[in-house]
C-alpha positions, -999 to 999 in steps of 0.1 A, spaced: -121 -193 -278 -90 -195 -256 -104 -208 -222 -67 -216 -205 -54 -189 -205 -48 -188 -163 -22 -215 -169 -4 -195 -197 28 -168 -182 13 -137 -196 27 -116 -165 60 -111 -187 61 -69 -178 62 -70 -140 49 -32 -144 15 -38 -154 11 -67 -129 16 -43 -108 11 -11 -107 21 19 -90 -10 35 -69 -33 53 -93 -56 76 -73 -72 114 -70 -37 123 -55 -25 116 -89 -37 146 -106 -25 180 -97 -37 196 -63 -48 229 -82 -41 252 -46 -6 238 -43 29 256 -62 44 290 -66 25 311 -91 46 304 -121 31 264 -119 -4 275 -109 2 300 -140 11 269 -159 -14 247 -151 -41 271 -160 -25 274 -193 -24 238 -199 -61 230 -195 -67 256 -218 -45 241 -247 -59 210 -236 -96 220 -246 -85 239 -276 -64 208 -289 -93 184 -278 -116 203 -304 -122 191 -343 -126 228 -354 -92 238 -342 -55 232 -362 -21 229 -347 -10 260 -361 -43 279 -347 -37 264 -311 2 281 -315 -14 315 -327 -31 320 -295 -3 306 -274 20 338 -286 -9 359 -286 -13 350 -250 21 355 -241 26 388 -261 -5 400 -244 3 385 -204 37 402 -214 26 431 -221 0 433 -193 30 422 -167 52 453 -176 20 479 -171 16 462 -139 56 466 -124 54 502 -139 26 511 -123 29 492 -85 69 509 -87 51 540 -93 31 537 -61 59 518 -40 81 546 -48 57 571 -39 51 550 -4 89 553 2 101 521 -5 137 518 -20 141 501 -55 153 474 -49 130 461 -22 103 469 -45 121 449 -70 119 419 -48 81 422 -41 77 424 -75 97 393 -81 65 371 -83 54 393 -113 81 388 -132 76 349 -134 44 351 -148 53 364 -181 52 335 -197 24 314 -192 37 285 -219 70 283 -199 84 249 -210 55 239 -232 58 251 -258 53 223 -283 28 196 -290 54 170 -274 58 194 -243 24 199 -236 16 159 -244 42 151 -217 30 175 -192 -5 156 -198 9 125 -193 26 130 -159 1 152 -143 -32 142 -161 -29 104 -169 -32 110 -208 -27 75 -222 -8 80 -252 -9 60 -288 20 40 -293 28 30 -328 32 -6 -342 46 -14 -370 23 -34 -394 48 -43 -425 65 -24 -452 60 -9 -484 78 8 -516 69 44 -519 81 71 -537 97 100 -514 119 132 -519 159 132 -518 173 163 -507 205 162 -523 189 157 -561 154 173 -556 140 141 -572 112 115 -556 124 83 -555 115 48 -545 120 39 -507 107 16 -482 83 32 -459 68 11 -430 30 5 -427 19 14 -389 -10 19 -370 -14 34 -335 -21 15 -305 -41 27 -271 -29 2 -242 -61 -12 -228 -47 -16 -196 -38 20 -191 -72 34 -203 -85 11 -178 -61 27 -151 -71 59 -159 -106 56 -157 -107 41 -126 -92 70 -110 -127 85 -112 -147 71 -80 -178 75 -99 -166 52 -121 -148 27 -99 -179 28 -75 -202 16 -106 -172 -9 -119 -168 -29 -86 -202 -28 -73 -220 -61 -73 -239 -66 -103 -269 -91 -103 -300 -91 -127 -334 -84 -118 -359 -110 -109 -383 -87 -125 -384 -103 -156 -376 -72 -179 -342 -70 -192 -324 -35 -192 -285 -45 -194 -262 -72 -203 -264 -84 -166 -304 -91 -175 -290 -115 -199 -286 -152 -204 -244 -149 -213 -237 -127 -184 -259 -154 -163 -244 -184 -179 -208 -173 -182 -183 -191 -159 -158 -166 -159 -180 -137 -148 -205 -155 -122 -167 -167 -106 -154 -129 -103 -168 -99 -89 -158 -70 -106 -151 -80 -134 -148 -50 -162 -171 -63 -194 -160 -48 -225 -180 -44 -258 -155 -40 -291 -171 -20 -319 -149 -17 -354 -156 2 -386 -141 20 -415 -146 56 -425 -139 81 -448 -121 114 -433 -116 131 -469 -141 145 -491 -158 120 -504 -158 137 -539 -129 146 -537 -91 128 -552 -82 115 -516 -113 89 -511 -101 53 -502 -66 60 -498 -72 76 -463 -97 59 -452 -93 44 -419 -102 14 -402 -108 21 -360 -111 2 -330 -134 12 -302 -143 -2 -265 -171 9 -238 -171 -8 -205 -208 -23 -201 -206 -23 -162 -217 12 -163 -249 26 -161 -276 40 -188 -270 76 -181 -227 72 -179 -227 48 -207 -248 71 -230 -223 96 -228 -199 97 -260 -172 103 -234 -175 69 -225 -166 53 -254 -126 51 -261 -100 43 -287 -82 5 -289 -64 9 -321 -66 31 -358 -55 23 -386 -53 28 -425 -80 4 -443 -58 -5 -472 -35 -22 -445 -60 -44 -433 -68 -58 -464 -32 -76 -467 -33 -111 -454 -23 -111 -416 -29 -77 -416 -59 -79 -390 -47 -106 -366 -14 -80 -358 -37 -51 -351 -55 -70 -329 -22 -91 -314 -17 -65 -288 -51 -62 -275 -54 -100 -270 -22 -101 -252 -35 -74 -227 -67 -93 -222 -52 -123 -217 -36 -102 -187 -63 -87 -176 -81 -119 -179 -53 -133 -149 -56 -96 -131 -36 -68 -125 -31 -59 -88 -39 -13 -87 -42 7 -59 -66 37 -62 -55 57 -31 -59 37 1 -84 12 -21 -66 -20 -37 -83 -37 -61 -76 -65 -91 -81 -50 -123 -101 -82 -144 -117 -74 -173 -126 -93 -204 -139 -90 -244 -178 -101 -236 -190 -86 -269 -182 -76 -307 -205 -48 -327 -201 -42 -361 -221 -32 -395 -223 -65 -413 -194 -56 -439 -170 -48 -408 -185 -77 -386 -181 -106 -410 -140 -92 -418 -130 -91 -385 -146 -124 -378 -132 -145 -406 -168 -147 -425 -171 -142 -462 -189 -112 -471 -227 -104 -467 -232 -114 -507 -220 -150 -501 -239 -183 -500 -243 -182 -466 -246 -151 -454 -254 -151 -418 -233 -151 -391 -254 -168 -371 -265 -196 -384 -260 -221 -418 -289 -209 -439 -282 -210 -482 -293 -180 -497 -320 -195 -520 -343 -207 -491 -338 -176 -479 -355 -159 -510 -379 -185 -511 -393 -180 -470 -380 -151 -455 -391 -167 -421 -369 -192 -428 -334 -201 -400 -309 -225 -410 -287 -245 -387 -277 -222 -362 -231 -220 -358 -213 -232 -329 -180 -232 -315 -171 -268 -327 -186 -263 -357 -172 -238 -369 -133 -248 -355 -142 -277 -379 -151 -256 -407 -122 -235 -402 -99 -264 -405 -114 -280 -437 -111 -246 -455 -73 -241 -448 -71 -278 -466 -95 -269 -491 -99 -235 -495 -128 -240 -526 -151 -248 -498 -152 -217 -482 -184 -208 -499 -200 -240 -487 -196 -227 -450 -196 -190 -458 -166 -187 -442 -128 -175 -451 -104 -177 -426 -102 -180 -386 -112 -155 -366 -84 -137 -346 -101 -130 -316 -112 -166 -311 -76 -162 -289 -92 -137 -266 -102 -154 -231 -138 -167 -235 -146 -153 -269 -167 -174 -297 -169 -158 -334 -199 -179 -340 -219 -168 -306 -199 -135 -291 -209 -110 -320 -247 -91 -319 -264 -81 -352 -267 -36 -351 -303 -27 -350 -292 7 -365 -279 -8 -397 -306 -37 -399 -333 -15 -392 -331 22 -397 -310 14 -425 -319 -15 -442 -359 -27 -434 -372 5 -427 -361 26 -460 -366 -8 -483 -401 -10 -466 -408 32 -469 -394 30 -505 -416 1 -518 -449 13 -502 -446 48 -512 -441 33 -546 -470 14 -548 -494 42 -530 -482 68 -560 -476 41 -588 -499 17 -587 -528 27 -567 -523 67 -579 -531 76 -544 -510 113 -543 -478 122 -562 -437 126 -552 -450 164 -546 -476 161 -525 -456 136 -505 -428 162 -501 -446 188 -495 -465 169 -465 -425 160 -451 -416 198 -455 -445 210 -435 -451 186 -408 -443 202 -373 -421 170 -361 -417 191 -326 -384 200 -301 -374 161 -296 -370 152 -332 -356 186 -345 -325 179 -353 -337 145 -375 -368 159 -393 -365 141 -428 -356 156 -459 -386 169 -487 -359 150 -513 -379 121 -525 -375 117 -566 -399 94 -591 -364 81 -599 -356 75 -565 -385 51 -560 -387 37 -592 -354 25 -604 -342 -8 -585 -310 10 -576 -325 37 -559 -317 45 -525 -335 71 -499 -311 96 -495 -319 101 -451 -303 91 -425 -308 66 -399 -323 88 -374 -343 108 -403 -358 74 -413 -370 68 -378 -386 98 -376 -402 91 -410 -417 56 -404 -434 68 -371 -447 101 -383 -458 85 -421 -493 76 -407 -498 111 -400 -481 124 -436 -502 103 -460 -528 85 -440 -560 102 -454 -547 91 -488 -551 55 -479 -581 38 -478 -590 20 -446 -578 -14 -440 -542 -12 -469 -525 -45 -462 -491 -19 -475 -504 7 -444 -506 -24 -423 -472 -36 -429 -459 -2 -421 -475 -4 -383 -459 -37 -380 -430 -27 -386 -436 2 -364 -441 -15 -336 -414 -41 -340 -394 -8 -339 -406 -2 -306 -394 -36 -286 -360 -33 -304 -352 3 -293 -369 0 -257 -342 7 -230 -364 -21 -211 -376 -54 -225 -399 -74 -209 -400 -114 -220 -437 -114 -230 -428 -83 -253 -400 -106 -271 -423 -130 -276 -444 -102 -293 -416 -87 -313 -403 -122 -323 -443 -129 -339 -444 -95 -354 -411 -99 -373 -429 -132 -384 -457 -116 -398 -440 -86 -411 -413 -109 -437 -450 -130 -443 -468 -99 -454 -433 -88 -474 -429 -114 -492 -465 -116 -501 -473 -78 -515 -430 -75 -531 -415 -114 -536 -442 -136 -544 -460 -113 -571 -466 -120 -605 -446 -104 -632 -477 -87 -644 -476 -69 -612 -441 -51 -618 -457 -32 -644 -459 10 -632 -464 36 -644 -439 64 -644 -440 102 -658 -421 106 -687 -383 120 -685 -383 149 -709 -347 155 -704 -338 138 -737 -341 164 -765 -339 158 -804 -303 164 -815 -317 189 -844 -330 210 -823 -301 223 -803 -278 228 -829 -276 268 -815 -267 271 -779 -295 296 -773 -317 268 -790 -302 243 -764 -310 262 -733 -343 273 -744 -354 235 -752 -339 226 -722 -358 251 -702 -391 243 -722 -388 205 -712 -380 207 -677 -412 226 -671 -431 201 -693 -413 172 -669 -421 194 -639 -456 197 -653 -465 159 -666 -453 148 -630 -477 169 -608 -503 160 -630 -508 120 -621 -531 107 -651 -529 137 -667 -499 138 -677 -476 122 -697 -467 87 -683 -448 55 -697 -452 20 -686 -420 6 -670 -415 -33 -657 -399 -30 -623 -371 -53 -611 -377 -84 -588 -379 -75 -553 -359 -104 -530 -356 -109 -494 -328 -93 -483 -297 -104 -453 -318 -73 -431 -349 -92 -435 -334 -121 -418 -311 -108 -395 -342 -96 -371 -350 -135 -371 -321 -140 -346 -328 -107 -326 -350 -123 -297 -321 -149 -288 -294 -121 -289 -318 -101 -268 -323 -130 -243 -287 -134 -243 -271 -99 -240 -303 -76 -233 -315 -47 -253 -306 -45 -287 -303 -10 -285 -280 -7 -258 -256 -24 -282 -255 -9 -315 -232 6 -335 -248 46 -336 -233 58 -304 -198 44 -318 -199 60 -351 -216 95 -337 -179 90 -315 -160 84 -352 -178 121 -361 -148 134 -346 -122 123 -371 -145 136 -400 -145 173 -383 -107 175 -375 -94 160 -410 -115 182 -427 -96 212 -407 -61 203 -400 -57 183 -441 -26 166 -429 -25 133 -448 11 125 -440 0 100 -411 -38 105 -405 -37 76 -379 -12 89 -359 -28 125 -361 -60 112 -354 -56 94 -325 -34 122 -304 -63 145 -310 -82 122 -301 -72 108 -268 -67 148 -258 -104 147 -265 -113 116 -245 -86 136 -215 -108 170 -218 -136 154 -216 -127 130 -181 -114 160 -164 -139 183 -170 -171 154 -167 -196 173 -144 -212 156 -116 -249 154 -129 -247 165 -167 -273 191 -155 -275 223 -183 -305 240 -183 -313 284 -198 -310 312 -172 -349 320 -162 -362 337 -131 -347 331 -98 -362 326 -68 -373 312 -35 -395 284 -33 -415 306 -6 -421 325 -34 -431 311 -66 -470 301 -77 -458 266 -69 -449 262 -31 -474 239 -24 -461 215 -47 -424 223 -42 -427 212 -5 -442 181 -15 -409 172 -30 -387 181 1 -378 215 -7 -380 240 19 -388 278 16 -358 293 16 -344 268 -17 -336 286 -42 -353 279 -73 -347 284 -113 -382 287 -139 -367 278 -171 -377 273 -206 -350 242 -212 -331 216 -191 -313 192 -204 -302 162 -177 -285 130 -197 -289 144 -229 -328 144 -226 -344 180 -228 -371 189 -211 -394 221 -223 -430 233 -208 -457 223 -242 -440 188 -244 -459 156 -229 -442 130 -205 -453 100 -194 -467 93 -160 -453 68 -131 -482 41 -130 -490 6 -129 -470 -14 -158 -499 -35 -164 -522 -5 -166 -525 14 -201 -499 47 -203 -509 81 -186 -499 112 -201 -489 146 -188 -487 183 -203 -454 198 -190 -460 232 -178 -434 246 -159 -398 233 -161 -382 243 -124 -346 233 -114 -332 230 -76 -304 211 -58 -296 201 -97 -323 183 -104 -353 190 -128 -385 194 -117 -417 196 -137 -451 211 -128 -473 182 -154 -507 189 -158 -522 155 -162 -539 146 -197 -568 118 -205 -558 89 -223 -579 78 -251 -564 46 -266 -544 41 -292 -556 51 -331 -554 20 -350 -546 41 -382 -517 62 -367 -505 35 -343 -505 70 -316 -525 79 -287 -553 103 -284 -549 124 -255 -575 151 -246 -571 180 -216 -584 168 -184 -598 184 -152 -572 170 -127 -551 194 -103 -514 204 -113 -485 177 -103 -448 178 -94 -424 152 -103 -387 145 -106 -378 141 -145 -359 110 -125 -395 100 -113 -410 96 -152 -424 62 -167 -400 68 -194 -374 99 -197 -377 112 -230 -402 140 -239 -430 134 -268 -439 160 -289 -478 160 -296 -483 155 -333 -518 163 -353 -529 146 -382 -536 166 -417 -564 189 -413 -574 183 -378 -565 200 -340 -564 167 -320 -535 155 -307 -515 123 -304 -484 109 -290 -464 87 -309 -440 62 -289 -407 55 -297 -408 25 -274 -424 -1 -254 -430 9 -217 -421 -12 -186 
């Protein structure tokens, strides 16, 4: 942690100390130019969202330039032809009518002087503030490339490079949005309400000196991960895989920050690179060094507004792979394997409650320091090397980095937990079989808010029977999964199941870590939960006796005798004959044919222990959720889309992130004041719909015109008459529940007409609420008015008409 850096000369470029004024008059006045530039500017916002889309090539976006031109061409000459025509006719002489159609002459080419990549770039950088990659060179390496003059590939030093986005710039360049600035520089202060909601909420935003010294000081969040942009099956895996470098400004609120357009590029590079020694700590040399200045303060003026530009690196998010490289640890299979604090593996197996000495600055410098004399006892501290952004102002390895509830969670307890239970419900206790289990996931009706992550019907006796096995959803599918599985096999499982019983623990532990809004008494709760869910873990999979790994398994009839397939007709009818008999024996439970097979040892894994730590990271930075890594990576889905359209491997990095930051610059310009969408419906005036009664309750007056729609999406969150909500009420009062009826929208905003449902508790088994009509009159509220904003789809269990509501997350 570098803590002087005030008294250090890091102003060495006087022209980002400072600036030149960066403001709205910045951007192009669209009513002001002759027609040709008005022509042109049109032209280049439409290349811009063309090239700022995955689904697009180069050579595409250059196909419908010269259609456009052959076809404004064309359309230019029918015009002159015919307006001579009727000049002529008016008496005008030729050559006066020549001059008024001057004007039309000019347009007939709408590319005019951009007609490359690099033109068009250009013309986005001096009009548009597009911030531009630069490229760094990382070292060199022997490759083999083409000479011309003897056709022949031969070796040659090539340079390793990555591309670089000056922080400082993207910083500019937001800032020239006043929504932006205005959220940036205001005040920010914590609640006294006890609940936290943002980093501000949180003990390190609280406690830090530099930020309680400075107002307006930009917080930053780092993210960094590898990916795969080629087929993963296919001959180009590893080689392009590339390692990227993301930041979000935390000053911003829930419904800015949640936008993917809020997240943007630091630095990408090719993985490989990174693995050489000093590889990491240049990548991540120039972003220090622009801290370091930002951390002193740039002097920008934003129109008549001058401000100093301070922001600093307040947080690091990472998978655990990605987190422990760029942070100097060993990996997640070494002795000590948390980040967070000293504790050996094996006492880790034996009590998965268990936390070791937690890390500290000192500590670790110490550690660091004994290594590089010794380097055998790396394994003793679990850790390799020092971290390079220890030199950012104010930044600790040992206390700056948060665990991801994504990968912890939805990726590690919850399918480990889903996996072994299942297991034991249809091994073991012979409660249903893998058919019936699918079968219940395929025909579940997971309604409109969890559409898009319904889990798959995929789940194989080899799948949750051999130790290697892995649930083949994805992190949102799983989510969905753990809180609907109550209602897929609960009338299977007897009353009481210690297995069903770990499952609602988990479920609501789920809750407090994904809640938007944490109160303290509900950390407390989370933190006793997780206590009791590694117990019960540990009790029904570690501590068992090897009796108890005994299952049984239907028997794999794949393997045929060798003497019977000696003719290829023979082969494919045995085949055929055995899959059915496999097909058969499985859906048959104990009637079938079965084998006895000893399971492997289940241990307590690093994602049983990370959730130890996750009530002092919440205490310290606020909700969990608010900081992992699933909003970065659903960012990195770009790269995946565009490589596997444009297949240019020659420099993915440098491809990547132009594409990208044209993304990030389509997105800025064309961000819409309230992210309102919603379906045409019926238009009206509020005079006249069913509703005026209510409307004018709201402020609206009789001539507003009004829009009945069957969607709305504000934020991201859509709302749809048939889905419930959840009531504005007392906190400490159990949750009320409304039926959306009507979805209205006027003076963009979203209004709903709720009838108002009875609450009757939560359902022990199901961990849901009951909720049954009631006789109260129709409301009107603000979708900005709600307890909570999303929607909850009501959910049935098997055989039955009544309905329940399934949280997602704690309410405040």
């Amino acid at each position: 942690m570098d803590a002087s850096f005030e008294e250090e000369d890091v102003n060495d470029n006087e022209d980002d100390a400072i600036s030149a004024p960066l403001g709205e008059d910045d951007f192009v006045d669209e009513e002001e130019g002759t027609m040709q530039e008005k022509l042109n500017r049109a032209a280049v916002k439409v290349l811009l969202r063309l090239r700022s889309k995955a689904s697009l090539t180069g050579a595409a976006v250059e196909r419908f330039e010269k259609g456009c031109y052959e076809m404004i061409k064309q359309l230019c000459v029918s015009i002159k032809q015919s307006v001579t025509v009727r000049l002529n006719e008016k008496g005008m002489r030729d050559e006066d009518a020549e001059y008024v159609l001057s004007e039309v002459n000019s347009l007939t080419d709408p590319f005019k002087n951009l007609k490359t990549i690099d033109d068009q770039l250009k013309y986005y950088e001096e009009h548009y503030g597009l911030v531009k990659p630069t490229q760094k060179v990382l070292d060199t390496r022997i490759d083999k490339r083409l000479d011309p003059s003897t056709n022949c590939q031969v070796p040659t030093q090539v340079l390793e490079t990555f591309q670089y986005v000056s922080l400082i710039d993207t910083l500019k360049f937001l800032l020239k949005n006043k929504k932006f600035r205005d959220c940036i520089f205001k005040k920010q202060q914590g609640r006294n309400d006890n609940v936290l909601r943002s980093y501000a909420d949180g003990e390190h935003f609280k406690n830090h000196p530099y930020l309680q010294r400075h107002e307006g000081v930009i917080q930053l969040i780092l993210f960094f991960d590898e990916l795969e942009i080629a087929n993963s099956l296919g001959s180009k895996t590893i080689i392009h895989k590339l390692a990227a470098f993301f930041c979000q400004v935390l000053n911003l609120p829930p419904e800015l920050s949640s936008e993917l357009a809020s997240i943007f590029l630091v630095a990408l590079a090719h993985a490989d690179d990174l693995k050489k020694k000093g590889a990491m700590e240049k990548v991540l040399a120039p972003l220090i060094h622009e801290l370091k200045k930002l951390a002193v303060g740039i002097d920008v003026e934003f129109g008549k507004e001058k401000f100093c530009l301070r922001a600093l690196l307040v947080i690091l998010t990472a998978d655990t792979l990605a987190a422990h490289d760029i942070l100097g640890f060993l990996g997640p299979g070494a002795k000590h394997f948390c980040r967070r604090c000293m504790i050996p593996r094996g006492l880790a197996r034996r009590n998965a409650n268990a936390i070791g000495e937690l890390r500290t600055c000192e500590e670790h410098q110490r550690q660091v320091e004994l290594i590089t004399a010794r380097p055998n006892l790396s394994s003793e501290f679990g850790v390799k090397k020092s971290c390079p952004l220890n030199e950012a102002p104010y930044f600790d390895c040992t206390s700056s980095s948060v665990f991801d509830a994504f990968h912890d969670v939805l990726e590690g307890v919850v399918p480990l937990d889903i996996k072994l239970v299942i297991r034991h419900f249809i091994f073991v206790e012979n409660l249903f079989t893998v058919k019936d289990l699918n079968h219940r996931i395929a025909s579940f009706s997971y309604g409109i808010p969890d559409s898009k992550n319904n889990p798959s019907a995929n789940f194989t006796a080899d799948m949750l029977t051999q130790s290697g096995g892995k649930l083949k959803q994805t992190g949102s599918q799983m989510w969905c999964l753990m809180r609907s599985l109550p209602f897929l096999i609960g009338d299977y499982v007897p009353e009481g199941s210690p297995h069903m019983k770990l499952i609602i623990t988990l479920q609501n532990i789920m809750k407090v870590i994904f809640s938007f809004g944490i109160k303290m008494e509900d950390l407390d709760y989370m933190d006793n939960l997780i206590t009791l869910h590694n117990q019960s873990f540990q009790e029904l999979f570690v501590d068992v006796n090897d009796n108890d790994l005994y299952i049984e398994e239907p028997v794999d009839n794949s393997v045929i005798d060798e003497e019977a397939v000696d003719d290829p007709d023979e082969e494919n009818v045995a085949q055929n004959r055995a899959n059915e008999e496999q097909e058969g024996n499985a859906d048959r439970g104990e009637g079938g044919r079965r084998r006895v097979r000893k399971m492997s040892k289940v241990h307590v894994t690093n994602k049983l222990h990370h959730p130890k730590h996750y009530r002092e990271m919440a205490v310290a930075f606020g909700p969990p959720v608010r900081l992992w890594c699933a909003k970065f990576e659903g960012r990195m889905k770009i790269f995946r889309q565009h490589s596997a359209i444009c297949c240019n491997f020659r420099n993915p990095p440098l491809t990547m992130a132009k594409m990208f930051q044209l993304s990030s610059l389509s997105a800025q310009l064309g961000n819409s004041e309230e992210y309102l969408d919603f379906q045409r419906g019926n238009v009206m005036t509020a005079r006249h719909s069913s509703h005026k009664d209510l409307l004018m309750t709201v402020g609206l007056n009789g001539g507003d015109e009004i829009i009945y729609t069957n969607s709305a999406t504000l934020h991201g969150e859509e709302y749809r008459p048939s889905l419930f909500v959840c009531l504005p009420g007392d906190p400490s009062t159990e949750e009320n529940f409304g039926l959306i009826k009507n979805v209205i929208v006027a003076a963009k905003e979203v209004l709903l007409v709720i009838a108002p449902w009875k609450n009757e508790g939560l359902s022990p088994r199901l961990n849901a609420y009951h909720v049954i009509p009631d006789n109260r009159p129709l409301i009107l509220l603000r979708s900005r008015s709600l307890r909570h904003f999303r929607c909850i789809a009501p959910w049935n269990p098997q055989d039955s008409e009544e309905i329940y509501l399934s949280m997602r997350t704690v309410l405040v």
